[in-house]
C-alpha positions in Angstrom: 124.8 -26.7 -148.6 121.3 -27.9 -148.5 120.7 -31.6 -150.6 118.2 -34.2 -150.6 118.3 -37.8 -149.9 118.4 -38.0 -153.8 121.1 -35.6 -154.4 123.1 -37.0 -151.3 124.7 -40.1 -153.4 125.8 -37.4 -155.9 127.5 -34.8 -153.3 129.2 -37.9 -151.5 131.0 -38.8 -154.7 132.0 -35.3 -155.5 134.3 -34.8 -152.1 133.3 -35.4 -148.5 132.3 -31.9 -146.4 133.5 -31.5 -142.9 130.2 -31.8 -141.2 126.3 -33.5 -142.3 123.3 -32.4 -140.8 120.9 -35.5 -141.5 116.9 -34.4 -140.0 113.7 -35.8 -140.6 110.8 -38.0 -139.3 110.7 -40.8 -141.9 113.2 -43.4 -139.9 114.1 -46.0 -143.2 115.2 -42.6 -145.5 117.2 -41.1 -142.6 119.1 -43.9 -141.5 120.2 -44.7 -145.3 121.5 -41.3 -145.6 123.2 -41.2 -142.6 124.5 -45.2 -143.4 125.8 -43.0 -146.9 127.8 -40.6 -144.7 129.4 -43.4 -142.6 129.9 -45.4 -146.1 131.4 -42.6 -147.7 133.5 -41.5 -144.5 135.0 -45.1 -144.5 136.1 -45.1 -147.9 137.8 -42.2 -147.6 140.0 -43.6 -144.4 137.8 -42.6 -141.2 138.3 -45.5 -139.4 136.8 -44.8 -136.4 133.2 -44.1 -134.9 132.1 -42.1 -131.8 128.3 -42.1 -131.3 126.8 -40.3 -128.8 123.3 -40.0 -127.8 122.4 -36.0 -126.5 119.0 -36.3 -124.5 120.4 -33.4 -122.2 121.9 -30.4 -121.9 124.8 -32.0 -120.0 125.8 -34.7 -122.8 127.3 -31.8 -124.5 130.3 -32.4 -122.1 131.0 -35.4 -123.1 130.9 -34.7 -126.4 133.6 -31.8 -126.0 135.7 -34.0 -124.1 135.5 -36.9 -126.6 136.3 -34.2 -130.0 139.4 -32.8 -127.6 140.6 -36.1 -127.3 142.9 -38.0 -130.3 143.7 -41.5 -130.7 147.0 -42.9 -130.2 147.0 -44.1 -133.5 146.0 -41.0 -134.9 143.1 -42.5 -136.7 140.5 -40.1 -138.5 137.1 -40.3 -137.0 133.4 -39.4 -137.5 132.0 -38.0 -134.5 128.6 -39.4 -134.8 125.7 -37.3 -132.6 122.2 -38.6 -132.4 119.8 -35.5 -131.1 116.6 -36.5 -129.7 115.4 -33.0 -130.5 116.5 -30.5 -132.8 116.0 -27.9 -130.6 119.4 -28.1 -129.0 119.1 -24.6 -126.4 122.0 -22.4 -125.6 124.6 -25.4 -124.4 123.9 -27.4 -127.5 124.2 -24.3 -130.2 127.8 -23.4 -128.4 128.8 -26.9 -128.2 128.4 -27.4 -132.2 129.8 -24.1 -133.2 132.7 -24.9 -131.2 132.9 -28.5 -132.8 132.4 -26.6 -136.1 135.1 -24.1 -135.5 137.8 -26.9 -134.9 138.7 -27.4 -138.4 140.0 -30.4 -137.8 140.5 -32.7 -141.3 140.9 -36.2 -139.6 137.1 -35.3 -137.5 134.0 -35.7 -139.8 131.0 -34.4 -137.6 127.6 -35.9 -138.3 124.4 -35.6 -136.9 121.3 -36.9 -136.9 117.9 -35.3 -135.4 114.0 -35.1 -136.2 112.8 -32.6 -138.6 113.7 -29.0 -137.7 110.3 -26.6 -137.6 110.9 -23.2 -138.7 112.4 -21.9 -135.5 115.2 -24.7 -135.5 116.3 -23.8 -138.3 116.8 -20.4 -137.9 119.2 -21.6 -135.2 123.0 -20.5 -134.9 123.9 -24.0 -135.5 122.3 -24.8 -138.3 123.2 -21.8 -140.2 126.5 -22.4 -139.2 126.6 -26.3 -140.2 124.5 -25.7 -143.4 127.7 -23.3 -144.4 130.1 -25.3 -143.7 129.1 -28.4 -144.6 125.8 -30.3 -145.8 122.0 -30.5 -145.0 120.1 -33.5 -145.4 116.5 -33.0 -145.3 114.4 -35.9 -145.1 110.6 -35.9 -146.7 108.0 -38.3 -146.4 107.4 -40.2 -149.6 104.2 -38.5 -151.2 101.2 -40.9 -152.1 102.1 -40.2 -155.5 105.3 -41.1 -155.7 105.3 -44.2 -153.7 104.4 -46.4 -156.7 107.8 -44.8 -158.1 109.6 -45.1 -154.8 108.5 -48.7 -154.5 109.3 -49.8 -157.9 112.8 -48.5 -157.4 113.7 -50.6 -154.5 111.6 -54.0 -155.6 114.1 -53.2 -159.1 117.1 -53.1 -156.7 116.2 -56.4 -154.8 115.7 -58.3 -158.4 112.0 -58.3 -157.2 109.8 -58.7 -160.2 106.4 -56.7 -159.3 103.6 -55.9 -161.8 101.9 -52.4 -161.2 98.9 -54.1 -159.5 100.8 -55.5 -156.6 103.1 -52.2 -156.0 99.8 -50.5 -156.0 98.1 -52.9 -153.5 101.8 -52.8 -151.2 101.1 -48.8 -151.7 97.5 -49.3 -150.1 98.9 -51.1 -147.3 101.8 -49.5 -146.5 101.3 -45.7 -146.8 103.1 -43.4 -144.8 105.0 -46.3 -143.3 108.7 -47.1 -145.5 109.9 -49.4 -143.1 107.1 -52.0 -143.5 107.1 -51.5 -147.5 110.7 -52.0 -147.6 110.5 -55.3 -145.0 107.3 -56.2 -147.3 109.5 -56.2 -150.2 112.2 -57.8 -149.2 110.2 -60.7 -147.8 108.9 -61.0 -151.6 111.9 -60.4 -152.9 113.1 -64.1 -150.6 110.9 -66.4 -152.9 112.5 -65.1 -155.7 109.5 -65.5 -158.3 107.5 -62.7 -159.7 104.9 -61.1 -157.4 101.3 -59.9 -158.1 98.7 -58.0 -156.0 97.3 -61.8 -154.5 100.6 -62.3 -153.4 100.8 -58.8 -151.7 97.4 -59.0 -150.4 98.0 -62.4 -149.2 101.0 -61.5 -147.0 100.7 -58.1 -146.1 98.6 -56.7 -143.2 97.9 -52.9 -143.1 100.8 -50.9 -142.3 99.6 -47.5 -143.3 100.0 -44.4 -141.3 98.6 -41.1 -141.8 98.5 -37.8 -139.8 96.0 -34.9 -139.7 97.6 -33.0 -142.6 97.0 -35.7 -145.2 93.5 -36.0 -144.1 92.8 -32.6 -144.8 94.9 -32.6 -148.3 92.2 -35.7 -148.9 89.6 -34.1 -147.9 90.2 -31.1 -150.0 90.8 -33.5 -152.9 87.8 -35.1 -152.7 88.7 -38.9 -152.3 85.7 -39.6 -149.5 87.0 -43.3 -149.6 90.4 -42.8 -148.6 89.7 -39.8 -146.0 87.5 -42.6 -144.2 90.7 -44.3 -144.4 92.9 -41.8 -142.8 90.3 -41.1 -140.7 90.0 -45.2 -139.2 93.4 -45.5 -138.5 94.2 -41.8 -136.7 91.3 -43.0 -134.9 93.0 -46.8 -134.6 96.3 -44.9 -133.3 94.9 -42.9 -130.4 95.0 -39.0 -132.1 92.9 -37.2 -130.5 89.2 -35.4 -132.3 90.4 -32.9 -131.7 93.6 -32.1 -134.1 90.9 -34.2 -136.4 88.9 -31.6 -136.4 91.1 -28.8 -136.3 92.4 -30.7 -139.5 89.2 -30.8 -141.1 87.5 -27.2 -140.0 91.0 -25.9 -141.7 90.5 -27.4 -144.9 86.6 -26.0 -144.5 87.8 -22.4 -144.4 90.2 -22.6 -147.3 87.0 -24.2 -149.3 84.7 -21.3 -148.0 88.0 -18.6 -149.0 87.9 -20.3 -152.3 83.9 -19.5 -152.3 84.3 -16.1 -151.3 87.2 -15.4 -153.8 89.8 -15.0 -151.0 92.4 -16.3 -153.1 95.0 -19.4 -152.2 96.1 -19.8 -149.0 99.9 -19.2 -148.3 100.7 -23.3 -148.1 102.5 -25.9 -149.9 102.5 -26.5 -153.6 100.8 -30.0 -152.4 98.1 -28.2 -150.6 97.2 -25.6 -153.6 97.3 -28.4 -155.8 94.7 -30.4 -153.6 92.5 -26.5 -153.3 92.4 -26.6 -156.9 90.6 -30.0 -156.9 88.1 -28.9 -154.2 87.0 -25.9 -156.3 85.0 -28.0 -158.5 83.0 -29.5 -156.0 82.5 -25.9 -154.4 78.9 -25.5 -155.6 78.0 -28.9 -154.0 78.4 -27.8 -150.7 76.4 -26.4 -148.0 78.3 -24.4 -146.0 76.3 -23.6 -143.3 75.5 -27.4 -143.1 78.9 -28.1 -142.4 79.8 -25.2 -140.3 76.6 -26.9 -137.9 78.4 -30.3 -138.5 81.8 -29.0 -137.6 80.1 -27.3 -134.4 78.4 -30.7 -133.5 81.9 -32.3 -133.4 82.8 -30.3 -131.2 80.2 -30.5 -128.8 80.6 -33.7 -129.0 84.4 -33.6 -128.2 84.0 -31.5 -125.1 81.0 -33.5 -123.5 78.4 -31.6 -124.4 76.5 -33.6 -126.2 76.2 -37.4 -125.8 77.1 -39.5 -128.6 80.6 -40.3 -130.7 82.5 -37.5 -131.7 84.2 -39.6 -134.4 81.1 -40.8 -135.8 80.3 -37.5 -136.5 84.1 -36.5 -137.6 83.4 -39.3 -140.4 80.1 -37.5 -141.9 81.5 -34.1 -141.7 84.6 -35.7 -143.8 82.2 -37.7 -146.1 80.4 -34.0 -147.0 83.1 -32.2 -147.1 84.0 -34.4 -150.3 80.7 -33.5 -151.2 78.8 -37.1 -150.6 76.1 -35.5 -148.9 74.5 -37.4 -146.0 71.2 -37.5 -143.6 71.7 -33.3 -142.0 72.8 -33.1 -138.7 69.9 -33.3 -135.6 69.1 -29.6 -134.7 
């Protein structure tokens, strides 16, 4: 069964499944839906808690030893595995079909692990684990929906927030949960209503972005907010070069949209950001940011002497069609 850290509250009510599968890279949503497994796991009279960290092929033993193993008590349990990859290799997809295959009603298996890639899960396991029993998959909180996400937890700390100051924490904290729930709950302490002075006041600039909203941006059009992106991928050591790979990609599904080549096979998100780009379409100079694009990476590999990010941040500004000074022969 696959669900949703929405849908999980709902499942957990209906009956508790033998095994959850909890993956993702957004740390705040993850650890409340696994916290809702344990919750839910207690509740319904599993007592007792085994974690175990699996960072090698060899912690599998441990784990087999400690599911073989009962308590004097009898207790029910949740056998509670932390993967530091979801790529588990042949001892770790044996280990959790065997844990699978135990059928044991007073073991709850639960595990936590980064976000799976198309190859993990086409894995054994979790084809086996999605059958049996539930798949959480965890999703970053879009920039669009963060105003909602936000007002939803500032409405479940009593914190009174006009649309100003979620907009302003939004600004701040993109792409980074944890600091907008800490934000919020530091508000929420002084227990009056809070508007963007107050936000601006007290919080710094938590945002995070990677390459791939950069180049949605960019194919949306928002020049200001791409320079954004692009400051603090530069402020958190990513290299030029996946910037540029980012924003050479987002190039050739402009020129494919040119050339009448059609969608490319992406994300609803990224068609939706496409559609926006067409319109600007007749504004650009291709070949002028084909030569910008080859600049960068000239400039990336040493061949040229300069800044490679200096020029990354005109080839973003054109590419949302703000065109600049051309690039030096």
């Amino acid at each position: 069964m696959r669900l949703t850290a929405e849908s999980l509250p709902a499942q957990l009510r209906q009956r508790l499944l033998p095994a959850y599968l909890v993956s993702g890279d957004e740390p705040l949503r993850l650890g409340e839906a696994a916290d809702a497994v344990r919750a839910a796991a207690r509740a319904a009279g599993f007592t007792e808690r085994e974690v175990s960290f699996i960072e090698r092929a060899g912690d599998w033993d441990a784990v087999r030893a400690s599911a073989a193993s009962r308590s004097l008590f009898g207790a029910r349990r949740v056998l509670d595995l932390r993967l530091a990859s979801a790529r588990l290799g042949s001892a770790g997809n044996a280990a959790v079909l065997e844990l699978l295959g135990h059928d044991d009603p007073d073991t709850l298996l639960l595990l936590t692990a980064p976000r799976l890639d198309r190859d993990a899960q086409a894995a054994e396991w979790v084809r086996a684990l999605e059958s049996r029993g539930g798949w959480v998959q965890i999703w970053p909180v879009e920039r669009e929906r963060l105003g909602g996400w936000l007002r939803e937890r500032a409405r479940a700390l009593r914190l009174e927030a006009d649309d100003a100051a979620l907009e302003a924490l939004a600004a701040r904290t993109e792409g980074n949960l944890l600091a907008a729930d800490q934000e919020l709950r530091r508000l929420a302490l002084d227990a009056r209503p809070v508007d963007a002075a107050a936000v601006l006041e007290g919080a710094g600039d938590s945002a995070r972005f990677d390459v791939f909203k950069l180049g949605d941006t960019v194919l949306a059009g928002s020049a200001a907010r791409a320079l954004r992106m692009l400051d603090a991928l530069r402020a958190e050591g990513t290299e030029p070069t996946l910037v540029l790979w980012a924003l050479t990609k987002s190039l050739r599904e402009l020129w494919q949209a040119h050339a009448g080549g059609g969608q490319p096979a992406h994300w609803q998100r990224r068609n939706e950001a496409l559609e926006q780009g067409r319109s600007r379409i007749p504004r650009l100079s291709f070949a002028r940011l084909a030569q910008r694009a080859q600049r960068a990476d000239r400039l990336i590999k040493g061949r040229l002497s300069g800044n490679p990010w200096d020029e990354l941040a005109l080839l973003t500004t054109e590419l949302c069609a703000r065109p600049l000074m051309p690039p030096p022969p």
